[in-house]
C-alpha positions in Angstrom: -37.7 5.6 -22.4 -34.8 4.6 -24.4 -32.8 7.7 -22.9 -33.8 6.4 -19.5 -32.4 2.9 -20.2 -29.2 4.6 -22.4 -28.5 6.5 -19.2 -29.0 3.5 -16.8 -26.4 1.2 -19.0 -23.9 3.6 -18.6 -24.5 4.7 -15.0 -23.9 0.8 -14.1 -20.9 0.1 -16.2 -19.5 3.2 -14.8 -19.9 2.2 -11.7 -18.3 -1.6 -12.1 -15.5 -0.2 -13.6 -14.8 2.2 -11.1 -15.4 -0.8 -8.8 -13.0 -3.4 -10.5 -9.3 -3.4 -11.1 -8.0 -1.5 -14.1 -5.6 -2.3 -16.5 -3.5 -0.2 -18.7 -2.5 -0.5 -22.4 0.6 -2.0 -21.5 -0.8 -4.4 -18.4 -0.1 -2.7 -15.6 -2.8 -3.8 -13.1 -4.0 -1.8 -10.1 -4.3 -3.2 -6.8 -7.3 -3.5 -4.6 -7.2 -6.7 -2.0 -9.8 -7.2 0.2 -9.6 -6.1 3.9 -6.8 -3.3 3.1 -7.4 0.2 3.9 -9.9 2.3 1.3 -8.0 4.5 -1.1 -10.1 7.6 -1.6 -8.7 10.3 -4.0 -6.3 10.0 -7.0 -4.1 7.2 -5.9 -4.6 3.5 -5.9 -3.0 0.7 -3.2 -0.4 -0.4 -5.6 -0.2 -1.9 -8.9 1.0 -5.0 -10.6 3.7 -3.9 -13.5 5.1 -7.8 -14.9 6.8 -9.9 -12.1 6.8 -6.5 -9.8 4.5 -5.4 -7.5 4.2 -1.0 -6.1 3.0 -0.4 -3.1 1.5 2.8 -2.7 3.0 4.5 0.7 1.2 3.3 3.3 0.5 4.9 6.4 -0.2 2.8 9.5 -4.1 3.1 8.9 -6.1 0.7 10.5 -8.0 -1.1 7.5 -11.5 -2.1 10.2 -11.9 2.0 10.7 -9.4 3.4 7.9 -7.8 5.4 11.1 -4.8 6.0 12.2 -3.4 3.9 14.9 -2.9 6.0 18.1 0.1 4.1 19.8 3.3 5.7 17.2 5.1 2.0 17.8 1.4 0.4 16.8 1.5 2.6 13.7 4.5 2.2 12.2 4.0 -1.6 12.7 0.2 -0.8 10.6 2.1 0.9 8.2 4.0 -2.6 7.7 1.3 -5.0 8.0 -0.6 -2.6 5.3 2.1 -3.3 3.2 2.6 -6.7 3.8 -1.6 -7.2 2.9 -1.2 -5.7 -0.4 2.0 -7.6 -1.5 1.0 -10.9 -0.5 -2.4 -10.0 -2.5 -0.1 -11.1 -5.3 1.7 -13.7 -4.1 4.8 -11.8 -2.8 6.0 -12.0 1.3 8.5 -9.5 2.9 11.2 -11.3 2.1 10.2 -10.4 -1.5 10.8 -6.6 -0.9 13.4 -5.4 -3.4 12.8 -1.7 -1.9 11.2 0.6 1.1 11.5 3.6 1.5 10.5 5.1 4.8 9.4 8.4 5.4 9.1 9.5 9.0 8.3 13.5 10.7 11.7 12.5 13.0 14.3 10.5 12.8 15.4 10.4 16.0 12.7 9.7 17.6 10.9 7.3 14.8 13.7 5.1 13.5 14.0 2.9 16.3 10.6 1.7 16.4 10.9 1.1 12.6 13.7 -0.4 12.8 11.6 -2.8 16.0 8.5 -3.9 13.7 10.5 -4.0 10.9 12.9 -7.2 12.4 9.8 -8.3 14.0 7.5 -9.1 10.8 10.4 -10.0 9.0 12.0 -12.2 11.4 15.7 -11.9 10.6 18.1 -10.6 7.4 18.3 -10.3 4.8 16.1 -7.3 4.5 15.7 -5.4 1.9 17.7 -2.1 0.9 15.9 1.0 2.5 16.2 4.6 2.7 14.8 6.5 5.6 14.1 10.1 5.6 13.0 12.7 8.1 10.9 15.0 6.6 9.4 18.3 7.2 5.5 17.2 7.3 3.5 14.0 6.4 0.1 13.6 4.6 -2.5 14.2 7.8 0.6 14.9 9.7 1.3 11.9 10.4 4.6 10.2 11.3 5.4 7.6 8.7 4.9 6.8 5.0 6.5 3.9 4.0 6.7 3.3 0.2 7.4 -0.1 -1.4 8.1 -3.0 -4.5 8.1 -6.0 -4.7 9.2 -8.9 -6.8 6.5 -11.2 -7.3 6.8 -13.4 -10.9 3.6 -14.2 -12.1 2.7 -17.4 -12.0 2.0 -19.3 -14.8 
């Protein structure tokens, strides 16, 4: 009997841990918003490292069916408002971007309709400094990856 219960305490506080944010030694927080896509593997959404906030790359994943958007203009705007979700989880907006870079299967083709949602959700300059490269293949071959930080101070 108290094996059963022994076992039960753990099982449970295994599972709210692996449930609730974590934090490291040093207070580095991981990032886990509600209604932003479901991270599933090694990774985490982003994390919370003082007054600056990592975005994981971010794929234009629908968070309602954690698919991929079909239309490629649609997608790459996901990929954005996936970011956006995450950053303003902790207080930041786009204009708080401090970095992005964007990963895309080709250039040509892809970096106008980046460079489309990306003055749309951010309305006008300044944006932030960004690096764009075409690269050989994507995770689920897809055709963008956008990676992210943002400055965020905590507030007191």
């Amino acid at each position: 009997m108290r094996l059963a219960v022994l076992l039960g305490i753990i099982v449970v506080s295994g599972t709210a841990a692996a449930q609730s944010p974590s934090l490291s030694p040093n207070g580095v927080r991981t990032l886990d918003p509600p209604g932003t896509i479901k991270a599933e593997g090694t990774w985490s959404l982003g994390v919370r490292a003082g007054d600056f906030v990592f975005v994981a790359g971010m794929q234009g994943v629908d968070p309602a069916t954690n698919k991929p958007v079909q239309d490629p203009q649609a997608r790459i705007r996901q990929a954005f408002l996936n970011i956006r979700l995450i950053a303003q989880s902790e207080g930041a907006s786009l204009q708080d971007c401090v970095r992005l870079t964007i990963y895309v299967s080709d250039l040509k083709k892809f970096s106008p309709m980046v460079d489309k949602a990306q003055a749309e959700l951010w309305g006008k300059p300044p944006y932030p400094p960004r690096t764009m490269v075409e690269v050989r293949r994507l995770f689920d071959d897809d055709i963008v990856e956008i990676d992210s930080v943002f400055y965020a101070p905590k507030k007191p």
